[in-house]
C-alpha positions in Angstrom: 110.7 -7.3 71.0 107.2 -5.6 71.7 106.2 -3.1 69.4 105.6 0.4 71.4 102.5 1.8 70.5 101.8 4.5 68.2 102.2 7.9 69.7 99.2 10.3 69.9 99.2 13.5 68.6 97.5 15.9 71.1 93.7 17.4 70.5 91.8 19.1 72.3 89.1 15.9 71.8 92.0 13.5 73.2 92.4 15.9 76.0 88.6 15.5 76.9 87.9 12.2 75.9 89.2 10.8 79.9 90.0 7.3 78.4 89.6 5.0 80.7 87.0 6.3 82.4 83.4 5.4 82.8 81.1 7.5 80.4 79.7 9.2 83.2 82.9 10.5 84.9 84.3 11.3 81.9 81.2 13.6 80.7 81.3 15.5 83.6 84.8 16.3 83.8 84.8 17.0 80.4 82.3 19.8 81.1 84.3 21.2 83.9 87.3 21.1 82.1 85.7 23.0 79.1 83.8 25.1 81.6 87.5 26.2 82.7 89.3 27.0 79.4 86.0 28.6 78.7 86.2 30.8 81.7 90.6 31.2 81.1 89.6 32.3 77.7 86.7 34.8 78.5 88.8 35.7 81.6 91.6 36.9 79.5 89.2 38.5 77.5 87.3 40.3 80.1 90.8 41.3 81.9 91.9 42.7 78.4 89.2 44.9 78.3 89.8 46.4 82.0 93.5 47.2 81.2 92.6 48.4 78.2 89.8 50.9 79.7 91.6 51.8 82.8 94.8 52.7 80.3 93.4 54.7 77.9 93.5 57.5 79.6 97.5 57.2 81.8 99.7 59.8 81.2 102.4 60.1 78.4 105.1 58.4 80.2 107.2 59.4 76.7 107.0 62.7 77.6 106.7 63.1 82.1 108.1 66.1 82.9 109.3 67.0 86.6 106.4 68.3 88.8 105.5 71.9 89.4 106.2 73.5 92.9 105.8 76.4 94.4 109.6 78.3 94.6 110.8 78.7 98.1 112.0 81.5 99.8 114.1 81.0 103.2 114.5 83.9 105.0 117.7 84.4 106.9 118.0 86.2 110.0 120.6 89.3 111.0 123.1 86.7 112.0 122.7 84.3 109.1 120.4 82.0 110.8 117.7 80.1 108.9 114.2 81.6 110.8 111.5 80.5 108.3 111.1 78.8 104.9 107.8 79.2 102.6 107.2 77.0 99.1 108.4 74.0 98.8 112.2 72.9 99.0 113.6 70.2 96.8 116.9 68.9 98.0 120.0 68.1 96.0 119.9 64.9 94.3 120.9 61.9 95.6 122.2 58.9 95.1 122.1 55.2 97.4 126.1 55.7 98.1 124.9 58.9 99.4 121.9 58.0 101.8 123.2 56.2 105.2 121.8 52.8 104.9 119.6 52.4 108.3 117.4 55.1 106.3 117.2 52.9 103.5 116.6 49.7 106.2 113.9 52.0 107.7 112.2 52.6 104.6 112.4 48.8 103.7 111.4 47.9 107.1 107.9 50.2 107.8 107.2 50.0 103.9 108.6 47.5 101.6 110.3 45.0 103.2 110.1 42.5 99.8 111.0 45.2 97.7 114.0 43.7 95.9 111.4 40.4 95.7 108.6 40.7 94.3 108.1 42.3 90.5 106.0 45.7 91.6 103.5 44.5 93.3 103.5 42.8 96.6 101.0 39.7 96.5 101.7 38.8 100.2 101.6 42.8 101.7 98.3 43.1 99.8 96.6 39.7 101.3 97.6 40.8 104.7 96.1 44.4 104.2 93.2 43.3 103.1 92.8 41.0 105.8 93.6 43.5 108.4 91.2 45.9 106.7 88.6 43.3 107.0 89.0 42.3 110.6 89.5 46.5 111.5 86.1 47.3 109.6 88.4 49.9 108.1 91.9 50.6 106.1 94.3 50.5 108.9 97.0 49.2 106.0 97.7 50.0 102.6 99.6 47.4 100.4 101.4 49.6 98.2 104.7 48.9 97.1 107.3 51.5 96.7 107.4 50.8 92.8 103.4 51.7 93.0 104.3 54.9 95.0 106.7 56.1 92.8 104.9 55.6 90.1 102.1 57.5 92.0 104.2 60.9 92.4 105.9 60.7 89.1 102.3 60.0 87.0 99.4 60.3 89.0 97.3 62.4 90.9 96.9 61.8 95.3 92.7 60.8 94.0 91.7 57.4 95.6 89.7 55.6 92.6 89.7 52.1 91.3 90.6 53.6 88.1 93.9 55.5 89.4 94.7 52.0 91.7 94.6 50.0 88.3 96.6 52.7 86.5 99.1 52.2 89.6 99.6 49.1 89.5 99.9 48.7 85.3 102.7 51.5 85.6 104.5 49.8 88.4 105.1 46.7 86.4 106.2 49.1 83.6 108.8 50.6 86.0 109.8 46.9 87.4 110.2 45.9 83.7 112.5 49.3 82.2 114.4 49.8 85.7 116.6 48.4 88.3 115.6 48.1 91.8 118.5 50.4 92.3 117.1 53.1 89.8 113.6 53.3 91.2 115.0 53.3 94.9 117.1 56.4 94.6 114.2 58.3 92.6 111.8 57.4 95.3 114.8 59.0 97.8 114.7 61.8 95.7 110.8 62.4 95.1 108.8 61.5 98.3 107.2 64.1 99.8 108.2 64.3 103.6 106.1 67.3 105.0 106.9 71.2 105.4 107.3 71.7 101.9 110.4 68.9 101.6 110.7 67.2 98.2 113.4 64.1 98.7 114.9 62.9 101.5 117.8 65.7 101.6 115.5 68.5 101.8 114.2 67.0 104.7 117.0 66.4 106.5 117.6 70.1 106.3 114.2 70.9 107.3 114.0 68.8 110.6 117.6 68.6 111.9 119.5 71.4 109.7 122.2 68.9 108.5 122.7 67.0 105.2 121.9 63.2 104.4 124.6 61.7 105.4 125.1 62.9 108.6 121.9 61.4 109.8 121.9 58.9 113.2 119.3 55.5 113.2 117.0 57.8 115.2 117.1 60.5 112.8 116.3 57.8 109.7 113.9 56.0 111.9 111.9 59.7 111.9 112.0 60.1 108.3 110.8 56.9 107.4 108.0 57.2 109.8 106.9 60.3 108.0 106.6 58.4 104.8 103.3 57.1 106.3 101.5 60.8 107.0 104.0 63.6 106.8 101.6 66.2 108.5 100.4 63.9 111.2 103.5 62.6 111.9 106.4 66.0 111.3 107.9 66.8 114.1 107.5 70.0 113.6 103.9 69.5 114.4 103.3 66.7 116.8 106.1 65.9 118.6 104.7 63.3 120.5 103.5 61.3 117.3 106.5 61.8 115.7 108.5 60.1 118.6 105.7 57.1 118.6 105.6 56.5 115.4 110.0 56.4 115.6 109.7 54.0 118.2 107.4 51.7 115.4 109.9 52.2 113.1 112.9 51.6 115.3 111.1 48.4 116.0 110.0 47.2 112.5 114.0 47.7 111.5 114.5 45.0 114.6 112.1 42.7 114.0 113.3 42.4 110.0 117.3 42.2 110.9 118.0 45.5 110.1 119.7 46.4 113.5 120.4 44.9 116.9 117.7 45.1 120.0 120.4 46.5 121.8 121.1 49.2 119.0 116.9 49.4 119.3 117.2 49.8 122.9 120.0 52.7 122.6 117.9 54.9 120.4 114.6 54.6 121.7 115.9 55.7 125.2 115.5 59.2 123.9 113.7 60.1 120.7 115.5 63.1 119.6 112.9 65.9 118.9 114.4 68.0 116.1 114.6 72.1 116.3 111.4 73.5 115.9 110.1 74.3 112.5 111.6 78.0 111.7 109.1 80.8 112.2 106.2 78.0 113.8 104.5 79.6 116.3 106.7 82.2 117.1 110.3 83.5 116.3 109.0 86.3 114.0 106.2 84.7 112.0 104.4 88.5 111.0 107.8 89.9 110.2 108.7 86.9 108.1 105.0 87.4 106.0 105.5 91.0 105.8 109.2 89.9 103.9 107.6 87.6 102.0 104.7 90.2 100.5 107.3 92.4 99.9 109.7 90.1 98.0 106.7 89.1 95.4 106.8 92.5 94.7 110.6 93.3 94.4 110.7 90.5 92.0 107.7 90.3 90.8 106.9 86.8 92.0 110.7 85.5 90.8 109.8 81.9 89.5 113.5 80.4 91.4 114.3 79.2 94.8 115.6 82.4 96.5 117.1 82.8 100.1 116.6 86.6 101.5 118.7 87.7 103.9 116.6 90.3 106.8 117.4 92.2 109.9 115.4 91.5 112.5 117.4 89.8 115.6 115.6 86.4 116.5 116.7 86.9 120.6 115.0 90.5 120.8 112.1 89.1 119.0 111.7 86.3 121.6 111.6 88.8 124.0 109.1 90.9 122.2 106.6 87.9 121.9 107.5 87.2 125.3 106.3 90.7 126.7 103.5 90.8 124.7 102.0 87.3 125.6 102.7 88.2 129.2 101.2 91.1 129.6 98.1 90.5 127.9 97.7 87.4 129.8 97.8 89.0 133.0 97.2 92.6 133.3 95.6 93.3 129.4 92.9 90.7 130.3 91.7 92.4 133.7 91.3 95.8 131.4 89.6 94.3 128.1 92.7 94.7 125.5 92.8 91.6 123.5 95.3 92.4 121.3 98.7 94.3 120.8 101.7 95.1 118.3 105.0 95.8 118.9 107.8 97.2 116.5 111.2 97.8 116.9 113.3 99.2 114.6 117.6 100.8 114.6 118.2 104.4 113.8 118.3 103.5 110.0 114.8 101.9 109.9 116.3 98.5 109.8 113.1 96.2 111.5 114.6 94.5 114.3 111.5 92.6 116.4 107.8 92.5 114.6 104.9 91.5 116.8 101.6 91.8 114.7 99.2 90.3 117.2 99.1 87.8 120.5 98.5 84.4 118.6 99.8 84.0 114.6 98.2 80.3 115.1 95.1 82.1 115.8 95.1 85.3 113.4 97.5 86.0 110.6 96.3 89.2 110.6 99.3 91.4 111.1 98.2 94.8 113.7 102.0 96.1 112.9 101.6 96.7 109.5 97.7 96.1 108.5 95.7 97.9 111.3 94.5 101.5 110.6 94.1 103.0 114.3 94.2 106.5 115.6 97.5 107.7 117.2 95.4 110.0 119.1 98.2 112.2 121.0 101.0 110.0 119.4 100.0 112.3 116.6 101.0 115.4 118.8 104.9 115.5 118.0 104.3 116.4 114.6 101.9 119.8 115.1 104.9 120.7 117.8 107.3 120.5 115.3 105.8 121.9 112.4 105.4 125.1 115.3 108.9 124.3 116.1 110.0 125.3 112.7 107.7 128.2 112.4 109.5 129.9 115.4 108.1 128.0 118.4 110.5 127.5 120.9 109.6 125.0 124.1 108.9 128.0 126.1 106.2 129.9 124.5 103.8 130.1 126.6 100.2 129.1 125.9 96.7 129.3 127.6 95.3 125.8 128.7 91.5 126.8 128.7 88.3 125.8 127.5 88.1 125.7 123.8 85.4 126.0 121.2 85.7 126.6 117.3 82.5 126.2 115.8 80.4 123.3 117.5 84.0 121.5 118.3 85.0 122.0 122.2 88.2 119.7 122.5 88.7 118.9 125.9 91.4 117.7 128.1 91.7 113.9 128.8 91.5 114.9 132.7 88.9 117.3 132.4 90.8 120.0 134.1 92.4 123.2 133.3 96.0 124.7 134.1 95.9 128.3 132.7 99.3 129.3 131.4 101.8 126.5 131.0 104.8 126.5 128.5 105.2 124.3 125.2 107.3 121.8 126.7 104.7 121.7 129.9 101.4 121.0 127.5 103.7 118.6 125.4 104.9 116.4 128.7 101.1 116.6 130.0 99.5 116.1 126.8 97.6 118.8 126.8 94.9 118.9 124.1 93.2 122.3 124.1 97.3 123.5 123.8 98.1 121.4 121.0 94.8 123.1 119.2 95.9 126.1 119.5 99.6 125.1 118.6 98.0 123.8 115.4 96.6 126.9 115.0 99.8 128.9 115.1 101.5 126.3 112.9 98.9 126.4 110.1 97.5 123.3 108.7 99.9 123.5 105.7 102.6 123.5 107.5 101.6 120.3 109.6 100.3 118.2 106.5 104.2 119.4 105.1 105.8 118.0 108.0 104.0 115.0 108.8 105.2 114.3 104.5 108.9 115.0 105.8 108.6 112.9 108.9 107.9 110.0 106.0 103.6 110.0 106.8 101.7 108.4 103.6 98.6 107.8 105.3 95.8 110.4 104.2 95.3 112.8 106.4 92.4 115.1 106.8 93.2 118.8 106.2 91.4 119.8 110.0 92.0 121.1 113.4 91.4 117.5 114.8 94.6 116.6 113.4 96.2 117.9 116.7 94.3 115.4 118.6 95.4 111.9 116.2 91.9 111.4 114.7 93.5 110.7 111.2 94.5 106.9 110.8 97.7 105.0 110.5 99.9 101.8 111.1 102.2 101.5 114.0 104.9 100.5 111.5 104.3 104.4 110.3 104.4 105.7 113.3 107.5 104.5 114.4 108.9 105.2 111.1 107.9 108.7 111.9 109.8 108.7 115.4 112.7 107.0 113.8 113.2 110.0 111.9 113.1 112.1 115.1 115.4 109.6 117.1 117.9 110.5 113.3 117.6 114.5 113.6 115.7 115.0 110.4 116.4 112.6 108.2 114.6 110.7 106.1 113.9 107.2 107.4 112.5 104.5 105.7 111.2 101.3 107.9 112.9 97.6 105.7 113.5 94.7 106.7 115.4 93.0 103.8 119.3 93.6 103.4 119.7 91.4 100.3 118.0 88.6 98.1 120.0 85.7 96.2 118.9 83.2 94.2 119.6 79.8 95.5 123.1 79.6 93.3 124.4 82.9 95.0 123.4 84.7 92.0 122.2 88.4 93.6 118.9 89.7 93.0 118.4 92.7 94.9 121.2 94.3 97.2 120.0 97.4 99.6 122.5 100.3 98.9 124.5 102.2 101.7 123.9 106.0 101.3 123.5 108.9 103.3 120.0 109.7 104.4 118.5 113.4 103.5 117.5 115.6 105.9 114.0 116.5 105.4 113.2 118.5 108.4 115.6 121.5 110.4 117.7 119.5 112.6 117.6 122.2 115.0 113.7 122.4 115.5 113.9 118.7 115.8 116.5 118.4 118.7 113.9 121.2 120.2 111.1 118.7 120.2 113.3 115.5 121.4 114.2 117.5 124.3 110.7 118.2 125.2 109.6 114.7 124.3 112.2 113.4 127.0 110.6 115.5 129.8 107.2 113.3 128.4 109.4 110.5 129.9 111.0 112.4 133.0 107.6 113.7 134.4 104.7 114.0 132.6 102.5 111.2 131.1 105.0 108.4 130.4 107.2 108.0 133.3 106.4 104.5 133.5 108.6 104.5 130.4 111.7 105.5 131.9 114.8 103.6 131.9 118.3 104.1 133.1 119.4 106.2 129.9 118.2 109.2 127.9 114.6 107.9 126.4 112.5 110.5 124.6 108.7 109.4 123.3 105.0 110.3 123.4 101.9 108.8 125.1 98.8 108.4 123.1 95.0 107.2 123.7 92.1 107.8 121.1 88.4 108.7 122.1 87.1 106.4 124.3 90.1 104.1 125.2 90.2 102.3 121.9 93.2 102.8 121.0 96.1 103.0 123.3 99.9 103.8 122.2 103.4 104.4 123.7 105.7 105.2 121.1 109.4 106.3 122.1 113.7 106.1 121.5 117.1 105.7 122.9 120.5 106.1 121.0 120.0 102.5 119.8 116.3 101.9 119.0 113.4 103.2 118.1 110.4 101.2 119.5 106.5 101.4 119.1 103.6 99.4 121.6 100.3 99.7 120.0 96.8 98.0 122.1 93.4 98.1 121.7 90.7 95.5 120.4 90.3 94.3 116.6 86.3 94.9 117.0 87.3 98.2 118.3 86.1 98.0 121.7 87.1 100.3 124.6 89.3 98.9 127.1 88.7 99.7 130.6 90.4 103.1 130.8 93.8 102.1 129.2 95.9 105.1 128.2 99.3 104.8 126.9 100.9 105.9 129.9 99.6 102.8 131.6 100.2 99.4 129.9 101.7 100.4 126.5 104.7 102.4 128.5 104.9 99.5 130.6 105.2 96.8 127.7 107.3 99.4 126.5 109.4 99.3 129.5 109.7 95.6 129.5 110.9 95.2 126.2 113.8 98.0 126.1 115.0 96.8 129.1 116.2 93.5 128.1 116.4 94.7 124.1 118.9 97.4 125.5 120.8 95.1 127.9 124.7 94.9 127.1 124.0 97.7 125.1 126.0 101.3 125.9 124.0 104.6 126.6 124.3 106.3 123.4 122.7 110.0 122.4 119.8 110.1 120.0 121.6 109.3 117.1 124.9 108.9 117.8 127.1 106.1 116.3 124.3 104.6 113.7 124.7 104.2 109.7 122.3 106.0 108.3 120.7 104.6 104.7 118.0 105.8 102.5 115.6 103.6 100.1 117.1 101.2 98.6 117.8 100.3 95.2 116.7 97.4 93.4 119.1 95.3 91.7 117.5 92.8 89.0 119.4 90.7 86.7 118.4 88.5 83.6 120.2 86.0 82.1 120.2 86.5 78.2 121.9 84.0 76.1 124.1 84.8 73.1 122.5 86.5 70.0 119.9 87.9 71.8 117.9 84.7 71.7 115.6 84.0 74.5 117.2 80.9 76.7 114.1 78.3 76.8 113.7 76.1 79.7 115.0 72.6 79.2 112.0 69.8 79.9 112.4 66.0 80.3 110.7 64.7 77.0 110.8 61.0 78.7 110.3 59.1 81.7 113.9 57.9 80.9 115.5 61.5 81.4 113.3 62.0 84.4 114.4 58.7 86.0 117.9 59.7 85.0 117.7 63.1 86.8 117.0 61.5 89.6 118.8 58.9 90.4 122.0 59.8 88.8 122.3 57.4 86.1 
């Protein structure tokens, strides 16, 4: 039997020595061949070294702790309805039973499709994008796995470095190699950022369509996952069109990887559902809901929680409020130079039913209602008649209309002519100046700075005779807070617009208390003046005002048609129009008998609608300031409760995905 031969141990010099090759062959692959382990082993070396530079800086994933964001306030309307949400909103935690699985199939479909493949990084995704980047001249693809955009929001920052894509990538295997696919799934659900402040999948689903998870359609999923790829460009709330485009893409990715059925593709692209516009966007009270917001900071003294503030202004008067005001600036404000106009309505207790603070909020933020200093000019005139009024004037009293002059200051009437003897109640309707001089006069300047206090005025005023003609400055907010406490018979009224604030677990944080306004002026001398302030109305300068129930209010236009006003009541609202220009430009010969009694008009009539003809306040509930209602928390002993933070990515991962 032949003997086998001895077996060779292996060597590195047997491996190279190519037996049974010619000496030339075997010289030169034995150079390549060394050539190779030399490059393996200076390869390793050299890809050591990168890993080890691009890692010494990563985050402590010992010791991640959930990301900061901004607490968000959602702001309720009078009926309960969500109108407008600022900060960021973080939905409740989910878990996969909980998510409807065509929004998972979308997700896999338009990002990962060999997510429960490959081991964190997808090979094949990459080598397409970076052909497709290639033969575009520019990144029209990104090769990102979910794993790598995970790790991304949980570790990294949004920079676009080689050092942050190596760091990526390194932590992505890390995740592959502690998780399940399950685990980092559901904390991607519950982390992505989906535009208009939405944090996770639920929250987003509340944002866009108002519902929870689970009670979203294929179309509604296909949506979401499309935002996934640019949640600004493609939120519905923004770009409706896009948003339906880039549905239909996703609708189609989910068919072409078995997801659903063309026909089920078919059925939801025949109408891409746009979702309710974004609360507050563009219209629907977005100066009432800032003027909230700057006032809750304050209440709570920037509360570091997720609060939800319930308001009181009425979403279908303040449609028709913008609605007016765009209107009539569009059409008759732009043949007589007014650019700009503000328009406040509030109920007998100064609850803030419609705020208009300008024509455009996409254009200005800058809120006229509440931020604009202008002079009332004669909307100022109510006050000096009642301060009279309660110094013994009666509507009667008889005054001479006749040139004027104190000092070098000759007031003149806006007409230029003269009437001779006319009653109170006359020069009131007429608005009269040299009268209301000289009704100043008999009030004394005391009196009037101590009424206009009463009437709820905190604007400075200027301790002269110019007072009678509005030359001081103040808000229309103010204003109409003023006439609200005429429209009340004295009482103190104090313009709000938030009934109560809760912290997101129903916890209360501030509550508005129900008590009986003061009276701060004579109710007498006030029904005096609201009598003559209806014949303003009847005949004199703001008939165009009138409407088919008792309305009392004043007319008002500054020097030089700057400022224009047409402030006035009913038993059911107080309402103030303001126009003029922000630069302070005349307008061509607007008064506020002309367009502010007619936006006036427009406004009450449809504000008023269905509503009964009530007498100046009658049948209203009357409240003064409220009270502010703050409570802390304080554990046991005394000790100061300290916030609980995730000490490891484990803890973090936990929270997220349940387990």
């Amino acid at each position: 039997m032949p003997r086998r031969p001895p077996k060779k141990n292996f060597t590195l010099r047997s491996f190279f020595s190519w037996e049974g090759l010619g000496k030339s062959a075997q010289k030169t692959l034995s150079f390549v061949a060394k050539a190779l382990v030399l490059l393996m082993i200076w390869g390793t070396l050299l890809g050591g070294a990168v890993v080890a530079y691009y890692a010494y800086d990563m985050p402590d994933i010992r010791q991640i702790a959930q990301p900061e964001r901004r607490p968000a306030i959602t702001l309720l309307a009078d009926d309960g309805v969500i109108f407008k949400r600022y900060g960021d909103l973080a939905g409740q935690r989910v878990t996969l039973k909980d998510v409807p699985p065509n929004l998972v199939n979308a997700i896999l479909a338009v990002e990962d499709r060999r997510f429960y493949s490959h081991f964190g990084m997808d090979v094949f995704g990459l080598l397409r994008a970076f052909v497709q980047n290639v033969l575009a001249g520019h990144v029209v693809q990104g090769g990102s796995t979910l794993t790598q955009q995970l790790a991304k929001n949980l570790f990294l920052t949004p920079e676009r470095t080689v050092r942050r894509k190596v760091q990526e990538m390194l932590l992505s295997l890390w995740l592959e190699h502690t998780y399940s696919k399950d685990q980092i799934l559901t904390a991607y659900l519950n982390r992505v950022y989906l535009g208009a402040g939405a944090y996770g999948v639920d929250a987003a689903a509340e944002v866009y369509f108002g519902k929870p998870i689970s009670a979203l359609n294929l179309r509604e999923c296909a949506l979401l996952a499309g935002l996934l790829r640019a949640p600004s460009r493609y939120a519905p709330t923004n770009n409706p069109a896009e948003a339906a485009a880039r549905t239909r893409v996703v609708l189609a990715a989910m068919a072409d990887a078995g997801y659903i059925a063309e026909a089920d593709q078919t059925l939801a692209e025949v109408s891409i559902p746009l979702p309710r516009r974004k609360p507050g966007a563009g219209g629907d009270g977005h100066y009432f809901a800032d003027w909230i917001v700057d006032q809750v900071n304050a209440l709570l003294e920037n509360a570091p929680q997720d609060i939800v503030v319930m308001t009181t202004i009425d979403l279908k008067m303040q449609r028709v409020a913008e609605r007016k005001v765009d209107g009539i600036l569009a059409t008759e404000g732009a043949a007589q130079k007014v650019s700009e106009a503000a328009l406040i309505s509030m109920a007998h207790d100064g609850a803030v039913r419609t705020m208009v603070g300008g024509r455009d909020y996409g254009e200005s933020q800058f809120n006229r209602g509440t931020q604009a200093m202008r002079q009332p000019g004669s909307a100022f005139k109510p006050i000096i008649y009642l301060a009279a009024l309660r110094q013994g004037l009666t509507p009667d009293t008889m005054f001479e209309d006749a040139p004027l002059k104190i000092g070098k200051w000759a007031p003149a009437n806006y007409d230029g002519q003269y009437r001779g003897m006319v009653s109170a109640r006359q020069a009131l309707a007429q608005s009269i100046n040299t009268v209301a001089v000289r009704v100043l006069q008999r009030a004394g300047l005391d009196n009037v700075l101590d009424t206009a206090r009463a009437l709820g005025v905190t604007s400075p005023l200027d301790p002269d005779l110019s007072l009678a003609l509005g030359t001081n400055l103040m808000t229309p907010l103010e204003l109409t807070g003023v006439y609200a406490a005429l429209a009340t018979g004295g009482r103190a009224v104090t313009p709000y617009g938030i009934k109560e604030i809760r912290s997101h677990d129903g916890k209360v944080l501030y509550r508005r208390e129900d008590v009986t306004l003061p009276v701060t002026v004579e109710p007498q001398a006030v029904a005096s003046l609201v009598s003559m302030m209806g014949d303003v109305v009847r005949y004199g300068t703001g008939t165009r005002a009138s409407l088919d129930r008792p309305v009392a209010g004043k007319t008002g236009t500054s020097s030089d048609y700057r400022d224009a006003w047409f402030i006035g009541f009913t038993g059911n609202l107080i309402t103030g129009v303001w126009m003029g220009n922000d630069n302070n430009k005349p307008m061509k010969k607007v008064t506020g008998g002309s367009l502010p009694a007619t936006l006036w008009h427009d406004y009450m009539v449809e504000a008023e609608s269905g509503q009964p003809a009530r007498n100046f306040g009658a049948g209203t509930s009357l409240h003064n300031e409220p009270t502010v209602e703050v409570f802390h928390e304080t554990p046991p002993d005394g000790q100061e409760k300290k916030e609980e933070k995730t000490d490891s990515l484990g803890d973090l991962i936990r929270s997220l995905t349940g387990r």
